[in-house]
MIDOSE-1310 file (N, C-alpha, C; in nm, 2 decimals, decimal comma, always signed):
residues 278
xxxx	+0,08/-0,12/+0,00/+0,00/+0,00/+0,00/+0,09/+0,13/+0,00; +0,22/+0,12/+0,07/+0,27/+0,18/+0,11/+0,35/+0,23/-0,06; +0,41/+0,16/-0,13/+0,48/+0,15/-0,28/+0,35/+0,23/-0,35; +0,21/+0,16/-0,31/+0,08/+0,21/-0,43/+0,06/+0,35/-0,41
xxxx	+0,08/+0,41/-0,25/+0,05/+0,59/-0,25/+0,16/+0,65/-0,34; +0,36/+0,55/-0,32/+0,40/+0,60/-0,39/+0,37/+0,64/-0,55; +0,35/+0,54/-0,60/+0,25/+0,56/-0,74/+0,19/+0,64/-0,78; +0,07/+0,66/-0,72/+0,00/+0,75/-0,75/+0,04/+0,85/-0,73
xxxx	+0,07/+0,94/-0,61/+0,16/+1,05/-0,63/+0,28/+1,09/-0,77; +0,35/+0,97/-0,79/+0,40/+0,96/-0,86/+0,33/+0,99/-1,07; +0,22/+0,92/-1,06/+0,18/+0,90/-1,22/+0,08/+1,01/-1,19; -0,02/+1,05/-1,07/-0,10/+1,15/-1,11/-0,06/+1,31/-1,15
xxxx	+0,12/+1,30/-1,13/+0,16/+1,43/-1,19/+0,17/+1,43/-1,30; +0,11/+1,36/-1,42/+0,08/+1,37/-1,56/-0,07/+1,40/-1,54; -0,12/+1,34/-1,49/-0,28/+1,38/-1,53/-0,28/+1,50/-1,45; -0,27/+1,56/-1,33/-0,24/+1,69/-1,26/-0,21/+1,80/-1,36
xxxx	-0,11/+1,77/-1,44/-0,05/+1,85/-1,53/-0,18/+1,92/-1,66; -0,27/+1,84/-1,65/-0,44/+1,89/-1,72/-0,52/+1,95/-1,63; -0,45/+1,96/-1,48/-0,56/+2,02/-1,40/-0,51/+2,15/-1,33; -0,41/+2,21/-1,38/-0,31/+2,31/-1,37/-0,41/+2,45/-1,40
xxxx	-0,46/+2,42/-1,52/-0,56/+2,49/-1,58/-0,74/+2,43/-1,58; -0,80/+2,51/-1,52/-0,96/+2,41/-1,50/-1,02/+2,45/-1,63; -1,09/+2,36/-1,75/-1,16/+2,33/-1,83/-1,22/+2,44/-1,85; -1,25/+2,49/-1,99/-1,33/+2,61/-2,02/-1,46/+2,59/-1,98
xxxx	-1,58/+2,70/-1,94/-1,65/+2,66/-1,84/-1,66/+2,59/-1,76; -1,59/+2,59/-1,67/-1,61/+2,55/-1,51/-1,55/+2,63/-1,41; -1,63/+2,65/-1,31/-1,63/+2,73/-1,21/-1,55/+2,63/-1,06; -1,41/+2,64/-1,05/-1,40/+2,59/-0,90/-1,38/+2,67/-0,74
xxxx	-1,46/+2,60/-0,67/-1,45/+2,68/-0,54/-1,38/+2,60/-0,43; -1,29/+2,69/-0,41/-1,20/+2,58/-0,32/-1,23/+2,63/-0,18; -1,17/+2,51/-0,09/-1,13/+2,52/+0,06/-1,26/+2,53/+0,16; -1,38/+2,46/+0,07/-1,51/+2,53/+0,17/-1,54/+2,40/+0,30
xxxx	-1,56/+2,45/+0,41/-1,56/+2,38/+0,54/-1,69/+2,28/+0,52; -1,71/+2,18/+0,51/-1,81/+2,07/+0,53/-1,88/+2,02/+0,68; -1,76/+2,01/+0,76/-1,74/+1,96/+0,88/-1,63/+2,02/+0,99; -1,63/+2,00/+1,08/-1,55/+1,97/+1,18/-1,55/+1,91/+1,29
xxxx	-1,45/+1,80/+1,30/-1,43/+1,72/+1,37/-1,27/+1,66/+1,43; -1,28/+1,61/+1,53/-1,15/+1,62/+1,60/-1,11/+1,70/+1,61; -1,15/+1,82/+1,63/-1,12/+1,95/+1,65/-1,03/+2,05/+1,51; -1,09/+1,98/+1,40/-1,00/+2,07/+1,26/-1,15/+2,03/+1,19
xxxx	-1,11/+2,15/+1,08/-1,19/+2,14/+0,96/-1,19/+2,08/+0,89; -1,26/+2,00/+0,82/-1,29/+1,91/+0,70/-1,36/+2,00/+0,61; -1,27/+1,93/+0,47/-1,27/+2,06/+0,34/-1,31/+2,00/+0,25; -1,38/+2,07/+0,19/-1,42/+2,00/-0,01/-1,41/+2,13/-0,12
xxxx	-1,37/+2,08/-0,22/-1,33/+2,18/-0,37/-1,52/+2,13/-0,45; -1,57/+2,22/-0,48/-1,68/+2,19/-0,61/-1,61/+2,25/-0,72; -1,64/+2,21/-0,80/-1,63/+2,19/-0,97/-1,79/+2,24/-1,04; -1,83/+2,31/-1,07/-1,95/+2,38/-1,11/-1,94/+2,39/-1,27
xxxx	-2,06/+2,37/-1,35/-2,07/+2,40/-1,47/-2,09/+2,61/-1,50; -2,07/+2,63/-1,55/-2,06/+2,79/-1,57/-2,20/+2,85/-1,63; -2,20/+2,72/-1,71/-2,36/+2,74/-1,76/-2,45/+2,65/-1,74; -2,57/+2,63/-1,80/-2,69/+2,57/-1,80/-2,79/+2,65/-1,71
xxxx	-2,93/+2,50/-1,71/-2,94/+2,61/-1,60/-2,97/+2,52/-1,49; -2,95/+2,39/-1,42/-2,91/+2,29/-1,32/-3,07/+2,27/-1,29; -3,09/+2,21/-1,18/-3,00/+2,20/-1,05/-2,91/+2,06/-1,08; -2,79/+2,07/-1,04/-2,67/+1,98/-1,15/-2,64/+1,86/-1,06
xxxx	-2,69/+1,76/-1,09/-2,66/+1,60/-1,03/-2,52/+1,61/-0,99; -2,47/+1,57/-0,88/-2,31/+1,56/-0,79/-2,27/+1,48/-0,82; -2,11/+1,46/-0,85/-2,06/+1,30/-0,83/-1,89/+1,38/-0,74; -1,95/+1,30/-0,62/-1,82/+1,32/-0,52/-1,70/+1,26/-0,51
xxxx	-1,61/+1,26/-0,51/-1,48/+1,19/-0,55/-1,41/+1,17/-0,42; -1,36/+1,07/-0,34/-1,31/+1,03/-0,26/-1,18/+0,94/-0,26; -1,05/+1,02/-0,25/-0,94/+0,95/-0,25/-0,88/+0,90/-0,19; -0,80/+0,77/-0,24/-0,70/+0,67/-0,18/-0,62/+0,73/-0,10
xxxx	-0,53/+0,63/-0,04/-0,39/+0,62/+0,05/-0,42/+0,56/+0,14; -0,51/+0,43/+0,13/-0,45/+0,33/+0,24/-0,56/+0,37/+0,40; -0,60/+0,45/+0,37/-0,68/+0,55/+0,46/-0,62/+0,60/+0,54; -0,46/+0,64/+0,53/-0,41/+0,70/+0,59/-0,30/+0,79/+0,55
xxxx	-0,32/+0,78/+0,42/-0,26/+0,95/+0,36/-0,31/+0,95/+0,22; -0,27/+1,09/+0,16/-0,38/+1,13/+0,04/-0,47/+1,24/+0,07; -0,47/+1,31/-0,10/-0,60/+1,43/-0,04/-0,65/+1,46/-0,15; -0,78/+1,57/-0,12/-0,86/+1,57/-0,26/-0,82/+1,56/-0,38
xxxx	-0,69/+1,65/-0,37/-0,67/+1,72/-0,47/-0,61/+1,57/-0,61; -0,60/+1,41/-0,56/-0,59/+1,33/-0,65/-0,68/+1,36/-0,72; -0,85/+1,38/-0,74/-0,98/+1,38/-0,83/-0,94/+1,46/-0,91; -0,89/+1,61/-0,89/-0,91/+1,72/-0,94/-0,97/+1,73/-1,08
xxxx	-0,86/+1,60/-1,11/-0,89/+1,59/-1,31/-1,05/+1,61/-1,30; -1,07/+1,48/-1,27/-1,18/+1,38/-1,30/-1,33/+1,47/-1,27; -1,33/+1,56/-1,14/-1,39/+1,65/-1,11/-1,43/+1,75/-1,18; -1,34/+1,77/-1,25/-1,34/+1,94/-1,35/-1,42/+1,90/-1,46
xxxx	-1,29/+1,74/-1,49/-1,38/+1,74/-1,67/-1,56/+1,66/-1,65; -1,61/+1,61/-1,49/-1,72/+1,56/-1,47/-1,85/+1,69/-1,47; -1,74/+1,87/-1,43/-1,83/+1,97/-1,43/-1,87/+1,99/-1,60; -1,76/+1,96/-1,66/-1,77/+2,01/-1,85/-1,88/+1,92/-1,89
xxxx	-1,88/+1,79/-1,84/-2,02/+1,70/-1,87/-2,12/+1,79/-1,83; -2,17/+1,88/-1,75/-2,25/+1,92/-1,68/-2,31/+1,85/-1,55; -2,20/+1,80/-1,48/-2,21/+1,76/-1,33/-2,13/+1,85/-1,24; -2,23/+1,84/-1,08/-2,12/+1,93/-1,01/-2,03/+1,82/-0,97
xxxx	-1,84/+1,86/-0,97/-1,75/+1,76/-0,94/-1,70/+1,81/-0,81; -1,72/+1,70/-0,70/-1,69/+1,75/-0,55/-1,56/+1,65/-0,49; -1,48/+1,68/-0,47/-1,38/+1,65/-0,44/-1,37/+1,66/-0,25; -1,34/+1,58/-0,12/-1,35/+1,59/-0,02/-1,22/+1,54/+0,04
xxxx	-1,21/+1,62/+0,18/-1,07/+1,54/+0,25/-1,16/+1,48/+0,33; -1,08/+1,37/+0,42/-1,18/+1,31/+0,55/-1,04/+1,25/+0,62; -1,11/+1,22/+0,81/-1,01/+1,22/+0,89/-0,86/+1,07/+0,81; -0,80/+1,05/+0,81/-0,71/+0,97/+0,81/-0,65/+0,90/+0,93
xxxx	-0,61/+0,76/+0,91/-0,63/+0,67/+1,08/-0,50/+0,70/+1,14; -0,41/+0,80/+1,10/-0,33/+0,80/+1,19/-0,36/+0,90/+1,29; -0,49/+0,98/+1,28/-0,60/+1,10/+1,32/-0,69/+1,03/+1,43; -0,77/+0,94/+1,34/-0,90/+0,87/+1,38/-0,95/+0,69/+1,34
xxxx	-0,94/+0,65/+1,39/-1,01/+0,53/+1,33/-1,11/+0,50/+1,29; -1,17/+0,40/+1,20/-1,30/+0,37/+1,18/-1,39/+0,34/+1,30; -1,51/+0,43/+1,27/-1,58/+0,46/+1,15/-1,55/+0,65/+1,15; -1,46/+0,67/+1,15/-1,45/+0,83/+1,16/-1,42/+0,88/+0,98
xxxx	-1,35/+0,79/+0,89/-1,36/+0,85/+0,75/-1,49/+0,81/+0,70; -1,59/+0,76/+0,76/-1,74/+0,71/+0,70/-1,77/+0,80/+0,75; -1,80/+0,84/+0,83/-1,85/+0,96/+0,95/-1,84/+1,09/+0,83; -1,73/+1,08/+0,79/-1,69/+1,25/+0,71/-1,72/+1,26/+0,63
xxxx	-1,75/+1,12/+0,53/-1,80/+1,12/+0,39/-1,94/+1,15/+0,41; -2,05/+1,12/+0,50/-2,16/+1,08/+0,50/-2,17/+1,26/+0,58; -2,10/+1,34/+0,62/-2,09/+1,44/+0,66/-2,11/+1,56/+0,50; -2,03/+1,49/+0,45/-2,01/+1,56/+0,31/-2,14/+1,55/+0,25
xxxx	-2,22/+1,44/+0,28/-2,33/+1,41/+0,15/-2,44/+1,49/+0,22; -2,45/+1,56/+0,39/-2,56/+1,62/+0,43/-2,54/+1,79/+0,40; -2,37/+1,79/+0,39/-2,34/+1,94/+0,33/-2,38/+1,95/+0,23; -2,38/+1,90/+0,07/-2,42/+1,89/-0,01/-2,55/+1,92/+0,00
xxxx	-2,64/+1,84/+0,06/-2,77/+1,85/+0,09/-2,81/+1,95/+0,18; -2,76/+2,03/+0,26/-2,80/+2,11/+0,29/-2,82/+2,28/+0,22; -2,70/+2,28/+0,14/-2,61/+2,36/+0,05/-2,64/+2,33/-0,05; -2,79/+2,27/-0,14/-2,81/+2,26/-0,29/-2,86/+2,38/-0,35
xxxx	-2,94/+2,44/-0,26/-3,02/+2,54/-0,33/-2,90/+2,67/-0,37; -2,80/+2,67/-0,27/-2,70/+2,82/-0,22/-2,62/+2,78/-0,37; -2,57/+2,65/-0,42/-2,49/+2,56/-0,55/-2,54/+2,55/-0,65; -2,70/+2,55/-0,68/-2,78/+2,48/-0,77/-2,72/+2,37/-0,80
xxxx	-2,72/+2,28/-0,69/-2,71/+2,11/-0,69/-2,84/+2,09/-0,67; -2,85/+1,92/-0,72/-2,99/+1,84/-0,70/-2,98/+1,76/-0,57; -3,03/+1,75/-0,45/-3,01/+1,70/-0,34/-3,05/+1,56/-0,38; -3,10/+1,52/-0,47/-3,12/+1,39/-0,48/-3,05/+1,34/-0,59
xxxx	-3,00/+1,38/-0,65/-2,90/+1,31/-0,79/-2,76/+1,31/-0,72; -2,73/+1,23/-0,62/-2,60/+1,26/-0,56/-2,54/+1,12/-0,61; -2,44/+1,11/-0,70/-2,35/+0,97/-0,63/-2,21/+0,99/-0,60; -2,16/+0,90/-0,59/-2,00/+0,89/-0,53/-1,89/+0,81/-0,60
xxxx	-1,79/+0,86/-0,61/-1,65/+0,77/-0,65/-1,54/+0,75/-0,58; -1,46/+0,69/-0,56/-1,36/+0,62/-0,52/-1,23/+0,53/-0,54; -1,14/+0,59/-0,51/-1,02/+0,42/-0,60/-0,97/+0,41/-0,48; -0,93/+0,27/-0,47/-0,85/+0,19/-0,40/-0,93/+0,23/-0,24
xxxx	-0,91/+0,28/-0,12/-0,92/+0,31/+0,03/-1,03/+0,38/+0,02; -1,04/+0,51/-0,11/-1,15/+0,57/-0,13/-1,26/+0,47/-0,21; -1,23/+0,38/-0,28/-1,38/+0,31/-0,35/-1,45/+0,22/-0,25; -1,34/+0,17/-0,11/-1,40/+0,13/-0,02/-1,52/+0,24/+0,06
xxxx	-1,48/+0,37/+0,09/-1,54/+0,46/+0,10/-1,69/+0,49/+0,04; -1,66/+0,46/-0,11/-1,78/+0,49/-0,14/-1,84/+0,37/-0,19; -1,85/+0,27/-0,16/-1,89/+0,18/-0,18/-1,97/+0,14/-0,06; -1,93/+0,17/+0,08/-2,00/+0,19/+0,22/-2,11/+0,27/+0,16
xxxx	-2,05/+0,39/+0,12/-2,24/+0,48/+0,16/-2,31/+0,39/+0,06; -2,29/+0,30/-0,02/-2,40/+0,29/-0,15/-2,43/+0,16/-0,08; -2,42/+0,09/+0,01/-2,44/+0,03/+0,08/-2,48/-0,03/+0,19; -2,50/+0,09/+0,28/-2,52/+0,08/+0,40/-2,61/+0,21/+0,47
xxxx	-2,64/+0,31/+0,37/-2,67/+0,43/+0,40/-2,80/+0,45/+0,45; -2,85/+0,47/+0,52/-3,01/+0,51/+0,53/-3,08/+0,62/+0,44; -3,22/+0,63/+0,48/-3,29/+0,71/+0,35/-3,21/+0,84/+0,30; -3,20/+0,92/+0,44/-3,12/+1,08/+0,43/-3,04/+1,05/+0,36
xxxx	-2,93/+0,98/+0,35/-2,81/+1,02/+0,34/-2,83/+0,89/+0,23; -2,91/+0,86/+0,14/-2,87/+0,73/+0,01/-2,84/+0,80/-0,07; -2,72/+0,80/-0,15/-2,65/+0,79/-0,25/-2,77/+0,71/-0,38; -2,70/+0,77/-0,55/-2,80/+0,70/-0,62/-2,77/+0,60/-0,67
xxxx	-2,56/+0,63/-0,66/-2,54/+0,53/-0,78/-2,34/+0,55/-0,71; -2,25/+0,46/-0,76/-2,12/+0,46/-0,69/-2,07/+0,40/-0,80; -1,91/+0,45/-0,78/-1,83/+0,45/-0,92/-1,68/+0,37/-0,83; -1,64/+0,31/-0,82/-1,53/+0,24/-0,77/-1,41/+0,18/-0,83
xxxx	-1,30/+0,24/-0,84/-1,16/+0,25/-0,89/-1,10/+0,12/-0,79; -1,05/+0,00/-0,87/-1,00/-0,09/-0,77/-1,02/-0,12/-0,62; -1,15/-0,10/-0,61/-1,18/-0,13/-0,44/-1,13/-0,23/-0,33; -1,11/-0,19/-0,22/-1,14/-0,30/-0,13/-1,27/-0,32/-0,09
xxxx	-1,29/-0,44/-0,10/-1,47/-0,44/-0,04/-1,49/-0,59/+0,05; -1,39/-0,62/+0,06/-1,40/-0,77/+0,15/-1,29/-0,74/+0,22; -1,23/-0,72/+0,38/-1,13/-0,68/+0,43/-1,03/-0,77/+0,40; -1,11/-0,90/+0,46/-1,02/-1,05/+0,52/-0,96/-1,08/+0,40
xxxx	-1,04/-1,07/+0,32/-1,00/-1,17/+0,17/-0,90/-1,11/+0,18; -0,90/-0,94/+0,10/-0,76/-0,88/+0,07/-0,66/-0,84/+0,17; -0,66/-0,87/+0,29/-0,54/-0,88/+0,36/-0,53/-0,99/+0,37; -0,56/-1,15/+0,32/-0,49/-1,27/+0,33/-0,40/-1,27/+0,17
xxxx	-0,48/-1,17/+0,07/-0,40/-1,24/-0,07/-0,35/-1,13/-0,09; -0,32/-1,02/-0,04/-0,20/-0,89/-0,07/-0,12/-0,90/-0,01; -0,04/-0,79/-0,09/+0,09/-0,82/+0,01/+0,06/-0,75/+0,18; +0,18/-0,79/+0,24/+0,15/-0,73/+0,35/+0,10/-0,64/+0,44
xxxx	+0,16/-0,51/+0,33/+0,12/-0,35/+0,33/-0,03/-0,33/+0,38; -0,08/-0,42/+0,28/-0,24/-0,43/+0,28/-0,30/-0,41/+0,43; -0,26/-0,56/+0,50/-0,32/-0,60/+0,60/-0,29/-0,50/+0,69; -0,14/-0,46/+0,66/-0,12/-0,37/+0,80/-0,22/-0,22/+0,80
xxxx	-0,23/-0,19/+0,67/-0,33/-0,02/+0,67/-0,42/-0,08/+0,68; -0,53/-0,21/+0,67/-0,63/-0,25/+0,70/-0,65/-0,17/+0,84; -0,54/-0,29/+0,89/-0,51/-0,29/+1,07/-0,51/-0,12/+1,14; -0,45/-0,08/+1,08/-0,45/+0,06/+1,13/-0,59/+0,13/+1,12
xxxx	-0,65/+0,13/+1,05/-0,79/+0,18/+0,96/-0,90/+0,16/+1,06; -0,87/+0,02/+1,11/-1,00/-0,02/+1,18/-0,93/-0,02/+1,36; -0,78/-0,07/+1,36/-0,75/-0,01/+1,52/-0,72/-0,16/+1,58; -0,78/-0,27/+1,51/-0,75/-0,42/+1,57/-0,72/-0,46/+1,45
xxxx	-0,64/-0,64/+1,44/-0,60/-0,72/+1,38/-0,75/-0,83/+1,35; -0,77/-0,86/+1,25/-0,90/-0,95/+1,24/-0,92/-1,06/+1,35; -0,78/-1,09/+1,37/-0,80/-1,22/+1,47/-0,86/-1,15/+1,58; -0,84/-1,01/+1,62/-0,90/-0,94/+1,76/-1,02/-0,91/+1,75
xxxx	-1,07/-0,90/+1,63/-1,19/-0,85/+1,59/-1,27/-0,88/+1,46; -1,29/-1,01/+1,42/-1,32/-1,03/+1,27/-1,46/-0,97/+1,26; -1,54/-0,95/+1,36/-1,67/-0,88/+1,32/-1,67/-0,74/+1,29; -1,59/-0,68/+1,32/-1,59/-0,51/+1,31/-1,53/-0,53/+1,13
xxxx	-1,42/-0,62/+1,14/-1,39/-0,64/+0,98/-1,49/-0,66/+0,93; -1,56/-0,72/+0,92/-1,68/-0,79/+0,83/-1,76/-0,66/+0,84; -1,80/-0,58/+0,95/-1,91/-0,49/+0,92/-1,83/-0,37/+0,87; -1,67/-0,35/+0,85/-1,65/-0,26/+0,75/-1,61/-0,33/+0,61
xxxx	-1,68/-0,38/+0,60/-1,68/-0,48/+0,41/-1,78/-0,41/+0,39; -1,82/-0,37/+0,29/-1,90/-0,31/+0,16/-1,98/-0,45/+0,10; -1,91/-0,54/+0,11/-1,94/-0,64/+0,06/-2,04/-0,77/+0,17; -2,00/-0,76/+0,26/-2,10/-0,80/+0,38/-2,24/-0,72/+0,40
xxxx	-2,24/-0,59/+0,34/-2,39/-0,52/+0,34/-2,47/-0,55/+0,22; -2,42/-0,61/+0,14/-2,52/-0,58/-0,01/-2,66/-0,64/+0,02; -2,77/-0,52/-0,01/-2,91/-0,59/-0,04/-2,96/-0,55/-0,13; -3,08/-0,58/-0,17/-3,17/-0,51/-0,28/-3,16/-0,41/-0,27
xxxx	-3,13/-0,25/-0,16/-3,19/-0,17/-0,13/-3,04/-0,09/-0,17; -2,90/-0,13/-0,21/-2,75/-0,09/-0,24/-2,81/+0,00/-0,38; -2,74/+0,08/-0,42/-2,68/+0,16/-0,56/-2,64/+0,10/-0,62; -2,67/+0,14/-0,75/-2,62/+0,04/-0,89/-2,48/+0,08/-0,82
xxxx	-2,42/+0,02/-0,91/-2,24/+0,01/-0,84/-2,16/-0,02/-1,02; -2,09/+0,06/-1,04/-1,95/+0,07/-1,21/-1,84/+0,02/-1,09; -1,78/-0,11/-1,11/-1,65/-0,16/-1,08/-1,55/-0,17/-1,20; -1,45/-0,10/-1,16/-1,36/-0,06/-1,28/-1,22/-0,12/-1,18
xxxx	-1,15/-0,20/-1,26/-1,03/-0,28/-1,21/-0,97/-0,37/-1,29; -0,83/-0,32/-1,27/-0,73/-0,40/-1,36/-0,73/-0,56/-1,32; -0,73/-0,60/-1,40/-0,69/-0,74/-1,32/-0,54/-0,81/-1,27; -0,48/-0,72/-1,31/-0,34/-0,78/-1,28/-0,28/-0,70/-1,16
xxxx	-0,42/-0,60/-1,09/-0,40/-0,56/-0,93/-0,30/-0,65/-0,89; -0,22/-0,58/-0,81/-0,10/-0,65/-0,72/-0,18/-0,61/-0,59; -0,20/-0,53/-0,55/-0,21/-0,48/-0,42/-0,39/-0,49/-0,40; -0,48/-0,45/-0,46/-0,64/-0,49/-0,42/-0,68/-0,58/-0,51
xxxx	-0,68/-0,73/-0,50/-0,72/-0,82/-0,62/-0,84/-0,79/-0,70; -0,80/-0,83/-0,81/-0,99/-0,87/-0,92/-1,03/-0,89/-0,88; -1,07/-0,96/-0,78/-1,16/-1,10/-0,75/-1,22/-1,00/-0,69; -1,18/-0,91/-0,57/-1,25/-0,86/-0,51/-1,36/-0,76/-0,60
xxxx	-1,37/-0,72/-0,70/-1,47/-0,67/-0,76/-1,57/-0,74/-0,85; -1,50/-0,87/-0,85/-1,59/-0,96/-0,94/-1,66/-1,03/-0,76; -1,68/-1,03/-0,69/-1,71/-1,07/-0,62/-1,84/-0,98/-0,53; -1,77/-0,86/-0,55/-1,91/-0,78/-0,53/-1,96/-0,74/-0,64
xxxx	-1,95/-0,77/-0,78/-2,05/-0,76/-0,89/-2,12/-0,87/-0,88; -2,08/-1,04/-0,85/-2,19/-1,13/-0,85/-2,31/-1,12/-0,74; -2,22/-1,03/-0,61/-2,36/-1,02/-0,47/-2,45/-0,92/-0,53; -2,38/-0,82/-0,61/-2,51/-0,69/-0,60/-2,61/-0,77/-0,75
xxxx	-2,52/-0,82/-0,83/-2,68/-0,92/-0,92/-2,73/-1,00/-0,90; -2,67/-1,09/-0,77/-2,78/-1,16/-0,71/-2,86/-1,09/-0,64; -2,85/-1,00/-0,58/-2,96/-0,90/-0,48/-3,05/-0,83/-0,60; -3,01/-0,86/-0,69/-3,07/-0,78/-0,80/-3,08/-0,60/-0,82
xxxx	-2,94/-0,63/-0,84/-2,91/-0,43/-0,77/-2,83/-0,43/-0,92; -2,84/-0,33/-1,04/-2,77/-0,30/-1,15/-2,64/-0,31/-1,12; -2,53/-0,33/-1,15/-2,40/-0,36/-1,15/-2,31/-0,39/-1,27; -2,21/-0,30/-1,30/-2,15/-0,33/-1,39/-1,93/-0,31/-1,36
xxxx	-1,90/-0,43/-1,45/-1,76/-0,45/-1,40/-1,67/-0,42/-1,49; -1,64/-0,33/-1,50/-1,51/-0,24/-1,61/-1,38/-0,29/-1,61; -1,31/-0,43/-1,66/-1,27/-0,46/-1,69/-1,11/-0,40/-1,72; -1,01/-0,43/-1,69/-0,89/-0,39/-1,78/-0,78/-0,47/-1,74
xxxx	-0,75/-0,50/-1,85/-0,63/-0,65/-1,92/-0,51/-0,66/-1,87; -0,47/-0,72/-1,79/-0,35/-0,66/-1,76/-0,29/-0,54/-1,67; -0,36/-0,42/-1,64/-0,36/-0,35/-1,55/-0,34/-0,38/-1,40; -0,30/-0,25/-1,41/-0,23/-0,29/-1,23/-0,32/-0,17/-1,16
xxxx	-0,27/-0,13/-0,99/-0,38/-0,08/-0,93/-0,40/+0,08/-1,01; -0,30/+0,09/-1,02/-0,33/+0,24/-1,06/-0,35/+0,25/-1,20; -0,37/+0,19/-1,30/-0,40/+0,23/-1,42/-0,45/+0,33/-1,51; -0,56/+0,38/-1,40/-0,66/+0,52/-1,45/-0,57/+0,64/-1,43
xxxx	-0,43/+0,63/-1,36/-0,38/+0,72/-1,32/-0,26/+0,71/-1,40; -0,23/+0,59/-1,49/-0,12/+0,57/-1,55/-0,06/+0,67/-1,64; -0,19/+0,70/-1,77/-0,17/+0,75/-1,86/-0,30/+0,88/-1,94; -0,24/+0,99/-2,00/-0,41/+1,02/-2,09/-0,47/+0,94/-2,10
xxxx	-0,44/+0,82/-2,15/-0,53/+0,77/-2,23/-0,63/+0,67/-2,16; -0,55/+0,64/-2,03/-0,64/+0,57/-1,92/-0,75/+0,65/-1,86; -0,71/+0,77/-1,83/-0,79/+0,84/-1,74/-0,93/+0,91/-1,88; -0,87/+0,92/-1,98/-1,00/+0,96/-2,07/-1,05/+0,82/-2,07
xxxx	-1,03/+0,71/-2,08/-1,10/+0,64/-2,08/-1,15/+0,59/-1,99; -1,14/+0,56/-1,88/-1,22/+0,60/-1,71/-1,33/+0,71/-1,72; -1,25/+0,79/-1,76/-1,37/+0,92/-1,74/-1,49/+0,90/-1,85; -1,45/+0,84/-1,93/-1,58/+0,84/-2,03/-1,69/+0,71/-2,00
xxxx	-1,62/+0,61/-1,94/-1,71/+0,52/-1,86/-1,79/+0,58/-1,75; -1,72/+0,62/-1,68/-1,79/+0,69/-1,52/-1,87/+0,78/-1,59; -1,87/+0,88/-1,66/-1,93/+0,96/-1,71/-2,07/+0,90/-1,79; -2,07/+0,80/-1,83/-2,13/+0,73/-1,92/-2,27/+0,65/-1,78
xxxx	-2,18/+0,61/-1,71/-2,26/+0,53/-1,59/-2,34/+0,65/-1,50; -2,27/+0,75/-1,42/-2,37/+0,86/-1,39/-2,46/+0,92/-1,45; -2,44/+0,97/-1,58/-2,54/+0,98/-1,69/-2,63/+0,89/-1,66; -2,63/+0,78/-1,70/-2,76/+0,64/-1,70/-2,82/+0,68/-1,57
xx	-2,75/+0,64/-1,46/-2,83/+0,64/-1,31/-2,82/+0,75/-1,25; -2,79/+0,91/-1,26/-2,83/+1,04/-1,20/-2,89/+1,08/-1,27
């Protein structure tokens, strides 16, 4: 996990390098307070269309690191060019477990989705066209709220970048790294606590009542296996919940972050899937 933050920091300075400049028409507002908790502010960036006339379906973007480092500013891309579709693109921080343990980054996200909701009219957002995205620490993230959320706070639809969604599984078949940011995230080792694991799986909540769910993942993940997303695509169609599994050949965790040509082609799927279900 520890090698994968390096990565991404590392390859998102190509795609970063498109987000230097924000997309003609789009309006970004940065640094606005969502929350506060453990005594600091929790922040989020919107991404606004310049025109139309809304009120503009949300797709919030929630970034990796293990859940314990990383910040909004990985989305940025993906945010900006999701405002040029004519979506608002919301980018969020949330506490990190060297801060707070679980459930304190669910706590912040689901903090985020009542700011939004409180703050639609002041935005011209839709309080009810809201969904969420995530890769790797973050698709576990947003794969909770699409999962577990109650009426207020349900999400419509969740976009997930290499997820964890089964704890145990992926800290028995990754490497090390894995288990130990698991461990930190939640505060015990499974053997101390396999039920707190299991009730932070994404994949232990699935019912009829979950968000369509876009699982996008390389298969040749080193660090969050395939399996784990082909695994929560077979629960959410047996529960009979729309689900679809975005496939890529060979790829490793960070792929979408590899190249142009990955991330336009990410973005035109996610884009393609919010469209359908917001």
């Amino acid at each position: 996990m520890i090698r994968a933050l390096f990565l991404v920091l590392l390859f998102t300075s190509s795609v970063q390098a498109q987000q230097s400049e924000l997309p003609a028409g789009v309006e970004m507002i940065s640094d606005v307070v969502y929350a506060r908790s453990g005594g600091r502010d929790l922040k989020l960036d919107l991404f606004l269309p310049k025109s139309g006339v809304g009120p503009y379906a949300v797709v919030v973007y929630i970034h990796g690191g293990g859940w314990r480092s990383g910040s909004r500013r990985q989305f940025y891309g993906y945010a900006a060019q999701m405002a040029t579709f004519g979506f608002a693109g919301v980018t969020i921080d949330y506490r990190l477990s060297p801060e707070a343990r679980y459930p304190a980054a669910v706590e912040d996200c689901r903090a985020a989705i009542r700011w939004i909701r409180a703050n639609a009219t002041k935005y011209n957002l839709d309080p009810k066209r809201i969904g969420v995205a995530g890769q790797s620490a973050g698709g576990h993230l947003a794969a909770i709220l699409g999962v577990t959320a109650d009426t207020a706070l349900k999400v419509r639809a969740v976009a997930a970048f290499n997820p964890l969604l089964d704890l145990a599984a992926a800290a028995q078949a990754s490497p090390r790294e894995v288990g130990s940011a698991i461990t930190k995230f939640l505060g015990v080792t499974y053997a101390e606590d396999p039920d707190l694991w299991r009730e932070a799986s994404p994949l232990a909540h699935v019912s009829s009542n979950s968000a369509p769910m876009l699982l996008l993942h390389g298969t040749a993940d080193a660090t969050v296996p395939y399996a784990q997303s082909v695994a929560m695509f077979n629960a959410l169609k047996a529960a009979g919940v729309a689900a679809e599994l975005y496939s890529v050949e060979g790829a490793g965790h960070l792929w979408f972050f590899n190249s142009k040509v990955a991330f336009q082609a990410s973005l035109r799927r996610v884009e393609e899937f919010f469209r359908k279900y917001l």
